[in-house]
Structure formats: structure tokens, C-alpha cells
PyMOL CGO cylinders between C-alpha atoms (Angstrom):
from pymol import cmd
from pymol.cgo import CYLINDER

trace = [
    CYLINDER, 44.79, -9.06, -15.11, 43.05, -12.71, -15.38, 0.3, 1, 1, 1, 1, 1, 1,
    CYLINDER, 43.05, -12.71, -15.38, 39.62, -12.95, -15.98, 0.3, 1, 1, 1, 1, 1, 1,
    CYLINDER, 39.62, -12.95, -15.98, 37.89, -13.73, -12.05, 0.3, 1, 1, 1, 1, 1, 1,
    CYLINDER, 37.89, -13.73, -12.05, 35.82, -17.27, -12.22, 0.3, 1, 1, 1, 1, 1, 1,
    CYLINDER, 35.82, -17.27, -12.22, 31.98, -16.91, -11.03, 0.3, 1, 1, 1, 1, 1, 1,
    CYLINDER, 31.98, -16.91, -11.03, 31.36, -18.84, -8.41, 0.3, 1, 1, 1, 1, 1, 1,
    CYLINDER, 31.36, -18.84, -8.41, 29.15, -21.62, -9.37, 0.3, 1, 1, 1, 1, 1, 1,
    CYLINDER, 29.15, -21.62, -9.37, 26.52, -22.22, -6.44, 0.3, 1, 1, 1, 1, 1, 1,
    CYLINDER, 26.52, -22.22, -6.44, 25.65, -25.82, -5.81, 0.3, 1, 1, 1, 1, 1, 1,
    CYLINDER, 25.65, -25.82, -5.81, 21.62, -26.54, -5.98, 0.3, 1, 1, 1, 1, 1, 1,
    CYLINDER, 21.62, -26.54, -5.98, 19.84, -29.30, -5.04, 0.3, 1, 1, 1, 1, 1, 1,
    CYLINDER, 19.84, -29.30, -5.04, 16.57, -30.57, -4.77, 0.3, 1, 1, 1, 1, 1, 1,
    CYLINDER, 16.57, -30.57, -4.77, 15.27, -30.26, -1.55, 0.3, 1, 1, 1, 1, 1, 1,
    CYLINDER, 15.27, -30.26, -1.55, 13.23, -33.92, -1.41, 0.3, 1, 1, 1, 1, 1, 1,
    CYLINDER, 13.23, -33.92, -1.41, 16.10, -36.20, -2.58, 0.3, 1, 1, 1, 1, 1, 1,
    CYLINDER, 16.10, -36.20, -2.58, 19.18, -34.18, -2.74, 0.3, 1, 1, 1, 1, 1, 1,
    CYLINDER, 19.18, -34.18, -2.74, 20.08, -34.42, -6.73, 0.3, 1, 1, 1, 1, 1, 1,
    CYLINDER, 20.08, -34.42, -6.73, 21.91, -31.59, -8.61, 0.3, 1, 1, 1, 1, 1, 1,
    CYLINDER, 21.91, -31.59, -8.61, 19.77, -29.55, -10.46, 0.3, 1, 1, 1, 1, 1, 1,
    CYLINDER, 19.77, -29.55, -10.46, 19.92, -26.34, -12.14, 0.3, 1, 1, 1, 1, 1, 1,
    CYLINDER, 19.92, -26.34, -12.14, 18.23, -23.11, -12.25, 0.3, 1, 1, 1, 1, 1, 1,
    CYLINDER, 18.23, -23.11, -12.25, 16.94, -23.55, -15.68, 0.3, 1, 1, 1, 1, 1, 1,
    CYLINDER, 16.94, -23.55, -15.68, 15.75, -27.03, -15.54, 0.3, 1, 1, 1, 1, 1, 1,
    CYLINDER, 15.75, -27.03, -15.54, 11.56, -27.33, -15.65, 0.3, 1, 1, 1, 1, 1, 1,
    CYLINDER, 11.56, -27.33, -15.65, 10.87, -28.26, -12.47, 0.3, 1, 1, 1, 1, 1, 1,
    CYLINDER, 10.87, -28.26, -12.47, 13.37, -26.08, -10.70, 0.3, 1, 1, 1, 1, 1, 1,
    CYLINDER, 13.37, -26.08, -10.70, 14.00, -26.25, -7.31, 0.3, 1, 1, 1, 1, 1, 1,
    CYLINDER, 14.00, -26.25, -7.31, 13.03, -30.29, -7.74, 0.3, 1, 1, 1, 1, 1, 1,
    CYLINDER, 13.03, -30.29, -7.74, 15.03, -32.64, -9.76, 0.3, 1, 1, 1, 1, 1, 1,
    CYLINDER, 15.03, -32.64, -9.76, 11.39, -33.85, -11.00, 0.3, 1, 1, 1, 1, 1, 1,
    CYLINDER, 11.39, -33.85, -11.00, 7.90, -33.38, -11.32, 0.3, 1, 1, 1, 1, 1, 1,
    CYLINDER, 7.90, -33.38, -11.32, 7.65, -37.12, -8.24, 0.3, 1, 1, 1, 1, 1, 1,
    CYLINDER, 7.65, -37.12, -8.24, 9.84, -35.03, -6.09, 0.3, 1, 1, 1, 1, 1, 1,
    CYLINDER, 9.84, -35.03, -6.09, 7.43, -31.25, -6.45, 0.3, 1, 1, 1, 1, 1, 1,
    CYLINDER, 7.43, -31.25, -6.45, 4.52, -33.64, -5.96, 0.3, 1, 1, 1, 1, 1, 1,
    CYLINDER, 4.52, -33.64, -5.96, 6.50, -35.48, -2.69, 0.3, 1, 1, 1, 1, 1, 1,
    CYLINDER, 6.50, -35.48, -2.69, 6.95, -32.19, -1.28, 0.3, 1, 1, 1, 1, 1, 1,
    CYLINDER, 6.95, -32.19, -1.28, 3.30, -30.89, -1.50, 0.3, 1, 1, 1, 1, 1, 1,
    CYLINDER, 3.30, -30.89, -1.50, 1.98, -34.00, -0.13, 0.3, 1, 1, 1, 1, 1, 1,
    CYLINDER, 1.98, -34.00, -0.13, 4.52, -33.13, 2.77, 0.3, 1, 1, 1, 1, 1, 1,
    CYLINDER, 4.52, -33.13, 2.77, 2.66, -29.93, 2.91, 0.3, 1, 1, 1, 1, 1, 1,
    CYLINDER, 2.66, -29.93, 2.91, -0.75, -31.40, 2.50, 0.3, 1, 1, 1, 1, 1, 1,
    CYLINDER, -0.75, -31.40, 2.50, 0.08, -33.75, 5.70, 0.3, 1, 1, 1, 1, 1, 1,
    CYLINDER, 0.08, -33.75, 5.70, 1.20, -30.74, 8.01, 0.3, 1, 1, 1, 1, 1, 1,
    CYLINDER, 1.20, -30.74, 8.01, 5.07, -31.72, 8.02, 0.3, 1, 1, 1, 1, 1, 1,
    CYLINDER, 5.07, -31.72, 8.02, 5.90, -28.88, 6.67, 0.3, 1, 1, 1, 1, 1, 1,
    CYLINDER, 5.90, -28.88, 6.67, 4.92, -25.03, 8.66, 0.3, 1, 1, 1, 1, 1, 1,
    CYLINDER, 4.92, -25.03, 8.66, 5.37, -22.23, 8.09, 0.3, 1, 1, 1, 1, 1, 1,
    CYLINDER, 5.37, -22.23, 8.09, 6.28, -20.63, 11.95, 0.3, 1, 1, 1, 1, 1, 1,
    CYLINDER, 6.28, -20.63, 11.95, 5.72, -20.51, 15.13, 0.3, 1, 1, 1, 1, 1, 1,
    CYLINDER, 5.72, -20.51, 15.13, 3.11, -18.02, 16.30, 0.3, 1, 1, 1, 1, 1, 1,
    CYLINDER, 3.11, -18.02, 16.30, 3.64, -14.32, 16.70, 0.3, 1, 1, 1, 1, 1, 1,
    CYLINDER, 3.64, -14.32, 16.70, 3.48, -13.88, 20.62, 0.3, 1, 1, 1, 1, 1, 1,
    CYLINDER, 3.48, -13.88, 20.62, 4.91, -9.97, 20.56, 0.3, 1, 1, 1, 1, 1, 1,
    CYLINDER, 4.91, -9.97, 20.56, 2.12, -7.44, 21.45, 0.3, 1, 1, 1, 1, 1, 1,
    CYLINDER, 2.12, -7.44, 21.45, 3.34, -4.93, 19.54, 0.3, 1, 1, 1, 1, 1, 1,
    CYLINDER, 3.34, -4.93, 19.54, 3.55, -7.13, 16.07, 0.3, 1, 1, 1, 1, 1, 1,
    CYLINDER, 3.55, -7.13, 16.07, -0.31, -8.62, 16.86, 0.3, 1, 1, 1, 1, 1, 1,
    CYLINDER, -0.31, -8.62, 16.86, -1.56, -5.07, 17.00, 0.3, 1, 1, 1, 1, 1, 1,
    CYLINDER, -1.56, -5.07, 17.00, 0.49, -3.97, 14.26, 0.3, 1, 1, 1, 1, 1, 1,
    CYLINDER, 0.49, -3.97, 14.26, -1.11, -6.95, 12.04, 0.3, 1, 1, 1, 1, 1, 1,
    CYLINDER, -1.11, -6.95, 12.04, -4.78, -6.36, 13.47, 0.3, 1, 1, 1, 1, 1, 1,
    CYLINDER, -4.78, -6.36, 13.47, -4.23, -2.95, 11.59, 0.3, 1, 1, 1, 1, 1, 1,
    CYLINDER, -4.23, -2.95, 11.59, -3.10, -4.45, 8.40, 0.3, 1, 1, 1, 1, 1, 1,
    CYLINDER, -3.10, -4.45, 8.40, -5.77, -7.44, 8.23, 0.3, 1, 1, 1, 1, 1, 1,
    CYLINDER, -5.77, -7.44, 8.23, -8.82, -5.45, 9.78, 0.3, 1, 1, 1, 1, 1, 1,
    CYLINDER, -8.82, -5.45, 9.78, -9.43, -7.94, 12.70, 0.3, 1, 1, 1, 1, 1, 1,
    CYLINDER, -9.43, -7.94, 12.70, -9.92, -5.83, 16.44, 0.3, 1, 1, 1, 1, 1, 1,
    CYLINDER, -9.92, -5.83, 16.44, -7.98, -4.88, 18.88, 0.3, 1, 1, 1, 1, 1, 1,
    CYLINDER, -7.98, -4.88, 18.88, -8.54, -5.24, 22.39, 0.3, 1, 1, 1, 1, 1, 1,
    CYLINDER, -8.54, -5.24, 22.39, -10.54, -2.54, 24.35, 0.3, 1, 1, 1, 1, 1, 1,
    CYLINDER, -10.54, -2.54, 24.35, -12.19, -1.43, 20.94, 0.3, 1, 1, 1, 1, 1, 1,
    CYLINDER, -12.19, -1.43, 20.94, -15.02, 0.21, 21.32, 0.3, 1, 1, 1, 1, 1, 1,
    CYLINDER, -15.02, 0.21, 21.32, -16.82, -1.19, 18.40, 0.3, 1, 1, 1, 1, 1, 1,
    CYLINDER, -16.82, -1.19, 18.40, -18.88, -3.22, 19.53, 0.3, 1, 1, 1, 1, 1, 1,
]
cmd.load_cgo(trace, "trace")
């Protein structure tokens, strides 16, 4: 029975498009100008990280979690 090939998955870095690899020191970037590209794309706002959580169910399930209050608490 041959020996099955691995599939090799093609990587690339994500501000210029260059092969890298999973080893290499500034993995996922091809370079330490394309990490610092990207964070000044974060730094600007270009980048977010989603849209707001409009379910009801989800808000009060995170109000739990991060201590903030629920409507109709009787807290105060």
C-alpha cells in the first residue's frame, strides 16, 4: 500500500500575501514591517472585531458573566 502524501496547506501573510511558514519568527507575517502594518491597521479602527450582540437572551447571559445589571434589578 503507498505511503498517503500530507497535504501541505498554503499560508500566507495576511498584509502582503507572501508564503510563509508555520515555523518562521514572525509567523502569520512574512516580517516584522508587515506585524507592525497590521497593528497600525488595528490602532486606526480598520480592523473590528464584530458587530454588536443585539439577542436578548445572549446580553443577559453576558451581564451574568461580566457582573454589569440587568434590567428591572432591584439593586439599586
Amino acid at each position: 500500500m503507498p505511503a498517503k502524501k500530507k497535504s501541505v496547506k498554503t499560508l500566507r501573510c495576511p498584509t502582503c500575501g507572501m508564503l510563509v511558514r508555520a515555523q518562521d519568527e514572525d509567523f502569520p507575517f512574512c516580517s516584522d514591517r508587515c506585524r507592525k502594518i497590521d497593528l497600525g491597521k488595528w490602532a486606526m479602527g480598520v480592523y473590528k472585531i464584530s458587530s454588536p450582540v443585539l439577542d436578548p437572551e445572549v446580553l443577559e447571559d453576558l451581564g451574568g458573566l461580566t457582573g454589569g445589571h440587568r434590567k428591572g434589578s432591584d439593586d439599586e
